[in-house]
C-alpha positions in Angstrom: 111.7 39.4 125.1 109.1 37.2 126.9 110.2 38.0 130.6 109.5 41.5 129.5 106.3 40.8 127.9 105.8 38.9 131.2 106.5 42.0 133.2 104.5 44.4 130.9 100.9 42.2 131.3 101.9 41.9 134.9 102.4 46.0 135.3 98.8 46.1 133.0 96.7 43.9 135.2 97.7 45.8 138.2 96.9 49.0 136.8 94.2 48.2 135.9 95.1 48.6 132.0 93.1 46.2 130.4 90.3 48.2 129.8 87.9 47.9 126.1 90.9 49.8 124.1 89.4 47.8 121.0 86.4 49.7 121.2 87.7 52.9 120.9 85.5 54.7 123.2 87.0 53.8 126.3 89.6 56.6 127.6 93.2 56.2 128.9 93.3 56.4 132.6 96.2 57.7 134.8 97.4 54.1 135.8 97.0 53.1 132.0 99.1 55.1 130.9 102.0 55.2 133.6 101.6 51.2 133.3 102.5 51.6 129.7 105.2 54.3 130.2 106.9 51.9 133.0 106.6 48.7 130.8 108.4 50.6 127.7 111.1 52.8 129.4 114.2 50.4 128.5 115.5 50.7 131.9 113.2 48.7 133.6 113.7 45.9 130.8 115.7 43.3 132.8 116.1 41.5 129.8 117.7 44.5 127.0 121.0 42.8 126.0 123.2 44.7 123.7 125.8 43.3 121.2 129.3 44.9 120.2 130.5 44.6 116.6 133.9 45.6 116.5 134.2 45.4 112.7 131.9 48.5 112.5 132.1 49.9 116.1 128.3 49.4 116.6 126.4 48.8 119.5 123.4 46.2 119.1 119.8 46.4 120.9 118.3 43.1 121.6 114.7 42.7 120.2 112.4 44.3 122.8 108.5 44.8 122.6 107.8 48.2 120.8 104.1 48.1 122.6 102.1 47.2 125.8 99.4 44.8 124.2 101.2 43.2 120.9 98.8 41.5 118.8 101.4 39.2 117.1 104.6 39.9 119.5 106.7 38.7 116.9 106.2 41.3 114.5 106.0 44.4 117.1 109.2 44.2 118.1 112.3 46.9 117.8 116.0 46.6 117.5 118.4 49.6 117.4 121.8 49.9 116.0 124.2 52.8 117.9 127.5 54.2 116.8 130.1 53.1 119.1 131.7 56.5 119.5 128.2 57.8 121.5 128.7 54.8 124.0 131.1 54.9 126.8 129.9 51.4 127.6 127.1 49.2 128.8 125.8 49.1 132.8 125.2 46.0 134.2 124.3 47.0 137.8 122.1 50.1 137.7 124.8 52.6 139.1 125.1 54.7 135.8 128.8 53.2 135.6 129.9 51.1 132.3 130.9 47.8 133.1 131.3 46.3 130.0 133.1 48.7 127.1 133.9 48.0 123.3 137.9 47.0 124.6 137.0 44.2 127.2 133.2 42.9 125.5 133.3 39.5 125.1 129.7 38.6 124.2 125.8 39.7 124.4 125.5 41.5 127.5 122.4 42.6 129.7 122.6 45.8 130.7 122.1 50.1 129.9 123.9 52.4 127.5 126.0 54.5 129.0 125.8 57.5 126.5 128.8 60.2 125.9 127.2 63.1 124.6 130.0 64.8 124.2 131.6 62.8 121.6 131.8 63.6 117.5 131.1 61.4 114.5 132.0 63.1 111.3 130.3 61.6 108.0 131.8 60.5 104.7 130.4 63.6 103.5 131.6 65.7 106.5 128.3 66.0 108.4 129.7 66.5 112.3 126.7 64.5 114.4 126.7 63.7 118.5 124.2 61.6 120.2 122.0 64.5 120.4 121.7 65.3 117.1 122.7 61.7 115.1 119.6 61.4 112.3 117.5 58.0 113.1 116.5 55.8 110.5 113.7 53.8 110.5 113.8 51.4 108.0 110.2 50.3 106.6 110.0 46.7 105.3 105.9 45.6 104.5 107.4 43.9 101.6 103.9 43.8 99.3 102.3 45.4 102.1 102.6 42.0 104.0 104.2 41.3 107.8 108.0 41.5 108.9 109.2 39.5 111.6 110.9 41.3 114.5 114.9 41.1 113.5 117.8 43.1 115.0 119.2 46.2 113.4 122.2 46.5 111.3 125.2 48.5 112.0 125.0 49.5 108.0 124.8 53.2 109.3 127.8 53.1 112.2 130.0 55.5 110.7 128.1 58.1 109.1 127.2 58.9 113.1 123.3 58.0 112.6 120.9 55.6 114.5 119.3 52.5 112.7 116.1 50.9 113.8 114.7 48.3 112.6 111.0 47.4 113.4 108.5 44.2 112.5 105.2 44.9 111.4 102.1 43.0 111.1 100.5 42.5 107.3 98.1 41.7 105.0 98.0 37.7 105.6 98.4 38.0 109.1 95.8 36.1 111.6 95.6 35.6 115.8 93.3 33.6 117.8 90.9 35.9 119.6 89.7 35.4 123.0 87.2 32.4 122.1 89.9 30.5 120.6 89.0 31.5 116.8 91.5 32.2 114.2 90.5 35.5 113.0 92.4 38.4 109.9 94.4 41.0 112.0 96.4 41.8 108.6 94.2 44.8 107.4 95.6 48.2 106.9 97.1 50.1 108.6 98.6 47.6 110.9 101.4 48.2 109.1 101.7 51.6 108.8 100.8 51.4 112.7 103.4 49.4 114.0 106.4 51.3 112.4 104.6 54.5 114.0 104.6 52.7 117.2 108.4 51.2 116.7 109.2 55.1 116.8 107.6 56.1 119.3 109.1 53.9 121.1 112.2 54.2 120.3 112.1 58.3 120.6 110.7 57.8 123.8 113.6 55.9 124.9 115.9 58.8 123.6 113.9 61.7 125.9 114.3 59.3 128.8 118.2 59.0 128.2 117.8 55.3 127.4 119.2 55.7 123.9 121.1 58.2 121.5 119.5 60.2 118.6 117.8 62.9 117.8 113.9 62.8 118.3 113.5 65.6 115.3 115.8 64.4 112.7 114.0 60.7 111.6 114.3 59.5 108.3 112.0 56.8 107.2 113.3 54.5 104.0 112.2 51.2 102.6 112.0 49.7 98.7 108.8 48.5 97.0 106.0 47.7 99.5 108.3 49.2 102.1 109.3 52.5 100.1 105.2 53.2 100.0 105.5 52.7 103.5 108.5 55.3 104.5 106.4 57.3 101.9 103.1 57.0 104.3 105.1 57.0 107.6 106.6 61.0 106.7 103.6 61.6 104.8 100.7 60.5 107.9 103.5 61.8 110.4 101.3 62.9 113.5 97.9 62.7 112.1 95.2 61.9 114.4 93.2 59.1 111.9 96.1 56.6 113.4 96.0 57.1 116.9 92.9 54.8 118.2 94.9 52.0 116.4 98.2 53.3 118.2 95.9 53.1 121.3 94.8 49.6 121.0 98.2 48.1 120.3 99.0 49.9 123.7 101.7 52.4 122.0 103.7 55.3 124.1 102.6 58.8 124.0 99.2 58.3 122.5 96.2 58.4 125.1 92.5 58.8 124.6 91.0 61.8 126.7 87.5 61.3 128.2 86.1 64.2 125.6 87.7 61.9 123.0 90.5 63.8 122.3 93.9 62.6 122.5 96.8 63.4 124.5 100.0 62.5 122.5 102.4 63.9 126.1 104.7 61.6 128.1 105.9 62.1 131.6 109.6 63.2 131.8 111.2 64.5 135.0 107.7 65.3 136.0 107.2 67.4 132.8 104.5 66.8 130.3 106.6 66.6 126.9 105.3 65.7 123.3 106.0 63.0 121.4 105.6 62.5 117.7 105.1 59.5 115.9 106.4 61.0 111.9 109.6 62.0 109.9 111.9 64.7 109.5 112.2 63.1 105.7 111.8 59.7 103.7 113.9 58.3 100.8 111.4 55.5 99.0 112.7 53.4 97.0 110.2 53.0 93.8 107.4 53.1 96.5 104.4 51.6 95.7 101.8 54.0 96.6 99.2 55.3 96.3 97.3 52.8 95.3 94.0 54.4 95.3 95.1 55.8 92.0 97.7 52.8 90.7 95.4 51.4 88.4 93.8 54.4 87.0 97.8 55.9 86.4 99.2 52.4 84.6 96.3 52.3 82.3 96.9 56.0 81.5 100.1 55.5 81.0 99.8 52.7 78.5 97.3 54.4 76.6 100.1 57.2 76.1 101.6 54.5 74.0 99.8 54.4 70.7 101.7 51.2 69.8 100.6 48.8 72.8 98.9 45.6 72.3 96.8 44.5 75.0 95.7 41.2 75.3 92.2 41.1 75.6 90.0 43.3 73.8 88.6 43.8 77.4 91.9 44.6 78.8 91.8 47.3 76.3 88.6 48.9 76.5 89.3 49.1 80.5 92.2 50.3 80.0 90.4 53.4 77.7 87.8 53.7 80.9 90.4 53.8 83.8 92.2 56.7 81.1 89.2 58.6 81.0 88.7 58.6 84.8 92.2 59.6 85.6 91.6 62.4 83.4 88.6 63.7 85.6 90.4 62.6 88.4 94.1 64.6 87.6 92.2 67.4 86.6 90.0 68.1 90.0 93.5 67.9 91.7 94.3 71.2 91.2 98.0 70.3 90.9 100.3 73.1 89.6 104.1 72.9 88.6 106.4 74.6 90.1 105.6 78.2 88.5 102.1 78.0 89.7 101.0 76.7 86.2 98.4 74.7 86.2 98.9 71.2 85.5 95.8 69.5 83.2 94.7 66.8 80.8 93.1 67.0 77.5 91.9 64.8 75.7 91.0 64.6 71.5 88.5 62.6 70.7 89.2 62.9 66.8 92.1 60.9 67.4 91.6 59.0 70.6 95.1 60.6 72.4 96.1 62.7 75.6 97.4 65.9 75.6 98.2 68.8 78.4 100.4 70.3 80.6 100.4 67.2 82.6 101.1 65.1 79.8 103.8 67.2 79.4 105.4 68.1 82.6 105.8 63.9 82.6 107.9 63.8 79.4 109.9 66.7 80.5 110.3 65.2 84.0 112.1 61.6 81.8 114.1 64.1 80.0 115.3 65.8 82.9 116.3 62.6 84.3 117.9 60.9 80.8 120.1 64.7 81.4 121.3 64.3 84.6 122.4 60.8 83.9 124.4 61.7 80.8 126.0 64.6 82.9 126.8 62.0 85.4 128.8 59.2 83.3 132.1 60.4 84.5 131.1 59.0 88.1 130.4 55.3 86.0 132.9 52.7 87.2 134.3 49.6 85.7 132.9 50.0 82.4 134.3 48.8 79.2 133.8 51.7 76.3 134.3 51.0 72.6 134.9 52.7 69.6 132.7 53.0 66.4 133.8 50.1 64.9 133.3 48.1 68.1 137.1 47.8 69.7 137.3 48.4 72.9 139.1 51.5 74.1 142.2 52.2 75.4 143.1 53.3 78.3 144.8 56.4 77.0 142.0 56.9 74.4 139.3 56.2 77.7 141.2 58.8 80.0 140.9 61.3 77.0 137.5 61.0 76.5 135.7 64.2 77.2 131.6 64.5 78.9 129.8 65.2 75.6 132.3 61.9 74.2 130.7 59.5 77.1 126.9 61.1 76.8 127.4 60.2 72.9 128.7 56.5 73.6 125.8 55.7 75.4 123.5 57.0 73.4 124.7 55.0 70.8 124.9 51.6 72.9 128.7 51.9 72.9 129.5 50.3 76.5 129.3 47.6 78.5 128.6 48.3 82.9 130.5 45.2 84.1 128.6 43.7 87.3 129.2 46.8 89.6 127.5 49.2 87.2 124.3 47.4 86.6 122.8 50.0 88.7 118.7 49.2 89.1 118.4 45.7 89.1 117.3 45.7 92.3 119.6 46.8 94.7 117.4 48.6 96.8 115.3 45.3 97.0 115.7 45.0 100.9 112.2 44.9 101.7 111.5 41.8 100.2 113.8 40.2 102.5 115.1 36.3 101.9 111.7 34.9 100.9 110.7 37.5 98.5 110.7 37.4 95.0 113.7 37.2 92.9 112.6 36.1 89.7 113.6 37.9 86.4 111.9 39.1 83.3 113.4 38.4 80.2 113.2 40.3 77.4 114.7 38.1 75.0 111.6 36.9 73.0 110.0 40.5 73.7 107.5 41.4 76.3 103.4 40.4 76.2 101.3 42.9 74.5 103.6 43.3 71.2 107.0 45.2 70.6 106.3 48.2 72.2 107.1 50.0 69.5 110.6 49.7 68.8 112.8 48.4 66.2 113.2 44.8 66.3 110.3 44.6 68.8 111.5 42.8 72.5 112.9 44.9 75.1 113.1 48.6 74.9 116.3 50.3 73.6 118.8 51.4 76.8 117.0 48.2 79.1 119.3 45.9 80.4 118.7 42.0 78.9 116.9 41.2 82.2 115.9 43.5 85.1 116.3 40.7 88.0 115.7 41.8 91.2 118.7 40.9 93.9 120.3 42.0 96.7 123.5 44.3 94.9 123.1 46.8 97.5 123.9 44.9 100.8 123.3 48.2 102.9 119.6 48.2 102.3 119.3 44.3 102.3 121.0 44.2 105.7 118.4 46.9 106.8 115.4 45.3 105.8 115.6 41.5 106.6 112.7 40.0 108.6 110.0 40.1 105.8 108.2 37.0 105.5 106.1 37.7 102.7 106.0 35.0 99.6 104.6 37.4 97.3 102.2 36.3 94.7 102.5 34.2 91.2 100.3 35.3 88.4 98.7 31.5 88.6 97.3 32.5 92.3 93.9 33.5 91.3 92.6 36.3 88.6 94.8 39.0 89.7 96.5 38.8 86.8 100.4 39.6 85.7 100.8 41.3 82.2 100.5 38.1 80.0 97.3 37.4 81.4 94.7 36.4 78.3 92.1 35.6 80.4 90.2 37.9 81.8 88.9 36.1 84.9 88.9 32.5 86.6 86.8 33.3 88.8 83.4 34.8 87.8 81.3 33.5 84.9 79.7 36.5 83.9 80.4 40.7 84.1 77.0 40.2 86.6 78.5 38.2 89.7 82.2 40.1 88.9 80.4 43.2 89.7 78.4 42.3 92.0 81.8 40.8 94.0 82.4 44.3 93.9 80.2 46.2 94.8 79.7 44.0 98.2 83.4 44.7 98.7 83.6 48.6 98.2 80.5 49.1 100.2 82.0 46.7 103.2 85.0 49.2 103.2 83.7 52.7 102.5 81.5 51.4 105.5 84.5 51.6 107.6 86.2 49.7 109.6 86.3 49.3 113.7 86.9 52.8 113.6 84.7 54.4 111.1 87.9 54.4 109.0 88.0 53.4 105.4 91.1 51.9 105.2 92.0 52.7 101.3 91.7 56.1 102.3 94.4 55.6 105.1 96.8 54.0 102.9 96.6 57.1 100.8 99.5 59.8 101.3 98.0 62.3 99.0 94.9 62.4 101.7 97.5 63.8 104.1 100.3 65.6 102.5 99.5 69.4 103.5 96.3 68.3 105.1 94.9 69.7 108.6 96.2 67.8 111.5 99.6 66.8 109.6 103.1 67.7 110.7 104.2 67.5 106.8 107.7 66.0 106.4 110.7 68.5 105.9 111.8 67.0 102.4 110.8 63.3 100.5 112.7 62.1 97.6 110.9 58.9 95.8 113.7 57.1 93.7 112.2 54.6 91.4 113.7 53.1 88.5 112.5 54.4 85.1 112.1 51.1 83.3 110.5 49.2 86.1 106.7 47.8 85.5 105.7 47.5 88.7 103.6 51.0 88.9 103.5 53.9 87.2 106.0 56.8 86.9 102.9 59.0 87.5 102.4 58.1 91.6 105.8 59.4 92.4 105.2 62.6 90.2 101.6 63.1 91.7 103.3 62.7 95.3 106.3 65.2 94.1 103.8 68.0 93.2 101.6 67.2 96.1 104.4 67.7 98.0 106.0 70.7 96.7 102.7 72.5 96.6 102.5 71.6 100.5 105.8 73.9 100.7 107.7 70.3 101.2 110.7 69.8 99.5 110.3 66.5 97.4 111.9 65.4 94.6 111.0 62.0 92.2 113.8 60.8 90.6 113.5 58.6 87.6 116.7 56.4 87.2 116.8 56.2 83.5 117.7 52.4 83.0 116.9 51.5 86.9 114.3 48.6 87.5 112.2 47.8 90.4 113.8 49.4 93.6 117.5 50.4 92.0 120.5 50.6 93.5 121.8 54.5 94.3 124.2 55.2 91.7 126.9 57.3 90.2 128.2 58.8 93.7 124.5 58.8 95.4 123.6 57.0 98.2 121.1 57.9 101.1 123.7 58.6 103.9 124.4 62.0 101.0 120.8 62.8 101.0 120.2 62.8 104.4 123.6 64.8 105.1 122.8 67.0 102.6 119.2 67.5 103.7 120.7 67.9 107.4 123.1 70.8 105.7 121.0 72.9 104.5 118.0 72.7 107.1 119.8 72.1 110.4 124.0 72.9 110.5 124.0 75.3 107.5 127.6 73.3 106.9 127.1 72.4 102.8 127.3 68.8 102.1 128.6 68.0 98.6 128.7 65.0 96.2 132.4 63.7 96.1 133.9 64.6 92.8 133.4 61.7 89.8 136.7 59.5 90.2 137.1 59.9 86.4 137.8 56.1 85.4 141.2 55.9 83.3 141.4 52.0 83.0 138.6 50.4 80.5 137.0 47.5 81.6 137.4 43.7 80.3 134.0 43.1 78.7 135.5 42.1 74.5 131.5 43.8 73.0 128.9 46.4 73.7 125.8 45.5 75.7 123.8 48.7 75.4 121.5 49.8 72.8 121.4 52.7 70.2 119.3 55.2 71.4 119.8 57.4 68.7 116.8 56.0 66.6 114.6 57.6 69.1 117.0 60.1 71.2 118.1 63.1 70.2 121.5 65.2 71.2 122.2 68.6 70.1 125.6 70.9 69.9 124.9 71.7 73.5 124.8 68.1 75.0 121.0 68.2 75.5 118.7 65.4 75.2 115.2 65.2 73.6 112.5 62.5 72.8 108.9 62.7 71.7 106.0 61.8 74.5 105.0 58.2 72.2 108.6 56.9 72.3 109.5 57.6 76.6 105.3 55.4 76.8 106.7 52.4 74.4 109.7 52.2 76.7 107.7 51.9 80.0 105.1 49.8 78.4 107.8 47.8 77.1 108.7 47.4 80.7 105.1 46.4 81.9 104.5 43.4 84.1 101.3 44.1 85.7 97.9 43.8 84.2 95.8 46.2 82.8 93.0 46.2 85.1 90.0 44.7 85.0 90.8 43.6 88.4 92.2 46.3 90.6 95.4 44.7 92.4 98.4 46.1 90.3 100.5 43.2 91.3 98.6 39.9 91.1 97.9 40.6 94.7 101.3 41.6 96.0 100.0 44.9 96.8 96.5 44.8 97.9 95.5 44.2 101.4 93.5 40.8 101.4 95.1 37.8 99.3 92.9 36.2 96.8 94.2 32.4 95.9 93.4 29.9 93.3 89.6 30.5 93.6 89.0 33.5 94.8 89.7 37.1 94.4 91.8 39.6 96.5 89.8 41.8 98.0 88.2 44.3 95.5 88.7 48.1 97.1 89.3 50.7 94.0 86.0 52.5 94.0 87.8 53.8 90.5 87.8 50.2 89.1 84.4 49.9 90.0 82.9 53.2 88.7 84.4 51.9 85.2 82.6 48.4 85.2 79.2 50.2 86.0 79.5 53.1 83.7 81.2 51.5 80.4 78.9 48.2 81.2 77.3 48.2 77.7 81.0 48.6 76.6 82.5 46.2 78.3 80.3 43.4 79.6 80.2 42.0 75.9 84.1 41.7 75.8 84.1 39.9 78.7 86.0 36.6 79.0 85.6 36.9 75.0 89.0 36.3 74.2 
């Protein structure tokens, strides 16, 4: 990789390419942008190696430079993973022969792909795919919104016939020495967002020029946590000019700046002019963490839902009533409507201090839906142990006889125990995190901060697993997404506090120098940055979905696990109505026991969602779920692990589930693990875009958070640091 980045800067000085890109005023001349065409066509990279993995029939990519003029070059790199049956082998000598093929490799070899576009790949789920029209996906790491290093793709995807790339990207506690020798931040957003944009473009580039397989049309972004917001934004933002100038500066493919300031987003192919797009076809987030303009606002609304929750501070409390109050005004300007054009509201009653609407209601019918379709989906639940009333375990004859309405029943009443490979949602889809991220578990045996939540007993909520750890159970994903480097944050490292925080701040004596802090930090960023852009604005999806300029996705799905803490259910609803009202077609999914970033289960899985998604928008060929393999031997667990429902759950003659609005809020609250805010980083810093440490804040950006310390300050500034 540094031979090429040798021969890029070498190509750049003689065009004459380094001219003030940073600026953003200066535009992209003819040798410009043939020098960066020429450095990032893969077949003038001496150095691309490619490795064979038998095991999976795969064909590896090296690490090359995704960009002309990498800021950190070890986080804006590329790798890409290629279905052996699309290679006929690998050219060593330039003369479009292959060499080296999958019978006679022997180890990492320099060289081209020598592509068979002729040949088939048919997918478990019977999708038929060639190299021309094999889905790419693009998996998004940004664990916490932080840096990834560059680190080769998997060959997870092989045999379902689709491309995998994997990318670095720079983040939030990134710095670089600058021309003087200084140490300056380079970590701000939307380098990350900016470097997966660039990843594809290079990479689609490479597949116009012949360089690679793959379809340029059919991308599919997908990440967990910090990295599902950013496969969120990446489909979202796909094409929207507001990303370019930063495209331009990192020296990116098929993104110029014309002389009238306008942008060219063209390359040259065979002499013709040809476009080249930097978004998705679709994205599959795993419980993405966006946006975050509204996070704070939607978790304090969403504990206020639940009558029952103690918070902490009388501060936290009173904050919490302000953010409510302003997500109510803020909902309610939205304009959202369901999916009958009804129109989707808050109301509040001041008599008795609670939340009401359409809204408010489309979200309880939105967990009942999704407590439904799990029920209906227990035959697909593998290696369980069931048990009878009286707590014996079943037999296998009784198990096999055991009819759908019998199953939905036993779980309701905590009658079952998942064994290791059915503890779907603890994690699984944790991949973004990578080997240095967090792993640590909350236990629920002495009952969460804040009080019981409401239910009998108190501690963790009924149907909630003993502890939600977060692992690595699906390896697919983990494989996908190694790289990032991110230690994410401990509730000790500074005032942005977890859930069990009882102080209210560390860090400023009084409400005067808190708001004051800011203040000075809002104005800084609605000041924009080096290109007039305010970067909280960037990072928000809902700014683009539908919006002028946007190439809106095709279809989203956000997956996130309906007893996780780490944002509210109400971001991947907002972004599913947003979505669907921008003619997209988007789904949230609420995975009724699933944690942070869960594992797909009962007979999902993404490669089904894309194929499906590919049926019935590209091939017209239907792509089905397999049928449930109906288990018939009981598990070995000797007691039941779940929890009666039926206290709060309700099943009638027709196998359908209700629950009242109060009980679904006590079971998230239950679940709750970041602070009520007070201070407007919904993760103890994990997912805002400057760090703070033992002294010092992270960076203060919700202009929300704000509004509520200067409005309610007669209200609050009392309760301050009280407790």
């Amino acid at each position: 990789m540094k031979k090429l980045l040798s021969l890029l800067l070498t190509l750049a000085l003689l065009a004459g390419a380094f001219t003030a890109f940073a600026e953003g005023t200066v535009a992209t001349t003819a040798e410009d942008r043939a020098a960066i065409e020429a450095g990032l066509d893969l077949a003038n990279d001496p150095d691309q190696a490619w490795s064979y993995d038998a095991e999976n029939d795969a064909w590896t990519l090296s690490v090359v430079s995704a960009v002309v003029y990498p800021v950190i070059p070890d986080e804006e790199g590329v790798s890409v993973c290629v279905p052996g049956a699309y290679v006929t082998g690998i050219d060593t000598d330039g003369d479009g022969a292959a060499d080296v093929t999958a019978d006679d490799y022997a180890d990492t070899v320099n060289g081209s792909l020598v592509i068979d576009y002729e040949a088939e790949v048919t997918s478990t789920h019977g999708q038929v795919y060639t190299a021309a029209t094999a889905p790419v996906i693009l998996n998004t790491g940004a664990a916490g919104y932080g840096n990834s290093s560059n680190t080769l793709a998997a060959s997870t995807y092989a045999k379902e016939g689709y491309i995998n790339v994997s990318c670095g990207n720079r983040g939030k506690q990134d710095s670089a020495t600058d021309a003087s020798g200084e140490t300056v931040y380079t970590g701000d957003a939307p380098s990350c967002l900016v470097d997966q944009k660039a990843a594809a473009r290079f990479v689609k580039y490479n597949i116009l020029l012949g360089n690679l397989p793959g379809s340029v049309d059919y991308w599919v972004s997908t990440g967990g946590s910090g990295g599902g917001a950013h496969a969120v934004m990446f489909a979202a933002t796909s094409d929207n000019p507001d990303f370019y100038d930063y495209q331009i500066e990192v020296g990116a493919v098929g993104v110029y700046r014309n002389a009238d300031g306008s942008y060219d987003t063209t390359v040259t192919i065979d002499g013709e002019q040809v476009e080249l797009s930097d978004g998705a076809w679709g994205c599959v987030g795993y419980s993405p963490i966006t946006s975050l303009y509204e996070a704070d606002m939607a978790m304090a609304f969403e504990y206020t839902l639940d009558p029952t929750y103690t918070f902490n501070t009388d501060f936290q409390k009173a904050m919490a009533a302000a953010l409510s109050r302003e997500y109510m005004e803020y909902i309610n300007a939205k304009g959202y409507v369901d999916e009958n054009g009804e129109a989707l509201t808050i109301e509040y009653d001041a008599g008795t201090g609670t939340y009401s609407g359409s809204y408010v209601e489309h979200y309880l019918n939105s967990f009942i839906g999704d407590l439904q379709d799990y029920l209906d989906s227990l035959d697909y639940a593998d290696g369980w142990t069931w048990f009878d009333q009286d707590g014996n375990a079943l037999s296998d004859e009784d198990l096999a006889a055991m009819t759908a309405a019998d199953k939905a029943q036993a779980f309701l009443e905590g009658r079952y125990d998942k064994g290791s490979s059915g503890r779907g949602g603890r994690g699984g889809m944790m991949g973004d995190m990578g080997p240095s991220g967090m792993n640590g578990k909350m236990d629920f045996a002495d009952g969460m901060p804040g009080g019981d939540g409401g239910f009998p007993g108190g501690g963790k909520p009924d149907g909630m697993p003993d502890d939600m750890g977060r692992g690595f159970d699906n390896d697919d994903v983990a494989a996908n997404s190694a790289g990032d480097e991110l230690d994410v944050g401990t509730p000790d490292q500074g005032t942005t506090q977890a859930s069990g925080s009882t102080t209210d701040s560390k860090n400023y004596a009084t409400y005067d120098d808190m708001l004051a802090a800011y203040e000075a930090d809002i104005a800084e960023i609605e000041a924009g940055d080096r290109y007039g852009k305010n970067i909280v604005e960037l990072y928000d999806p809902l700014n683009y979905i539908g919006a002028e300029g946007t190439e809106d996705p095709v279809w989203m799905v956000m997956l996130c696990g309906a007893a996780e803490g780490d944002i509210s259910m109400l971001n991947a609803m907002n972004l599913e109505i947003a979505a669907n009202m921008a003619g997209i077609d988007a789904t949230a999914e609420w995975q009724w026991d699933g944690g942070h970033v869960p594992s797909e289960i009962f007979g999902s899985s993404l490669a089904l969602r894309v194929d499906e998604m590919y049926g019935k928008y590209v091939s017209g060929t239907e792509s089905v779920k397999s049928d449930a393999d109906r288990q018939t031997a009981n598990g070995t667990a000797e007691s039941a692990s779940g929890t009666d429902l039926t206290g709060w759950v309700s099943l009638d003659e027709d196998g359908q589930v209700s629950f009242a609005l109060e009980d679904i809020a006590a079971y998230r609250t239950a679940a709750a693990s970041k602070a009520t805010p007070g201070f407007d980083v919904i993760d103890y810093g994990q997912e805002d875009y400057v760090f703070g440490d033992s002294d010092t804040d992270a960076r203060h950006w919700s202009a929300w958070v704000y509004k509520a310390l200067a409005e309610n300050r007669d209200a609050l500034e009392p309760l301050f640091n009280a407790d």
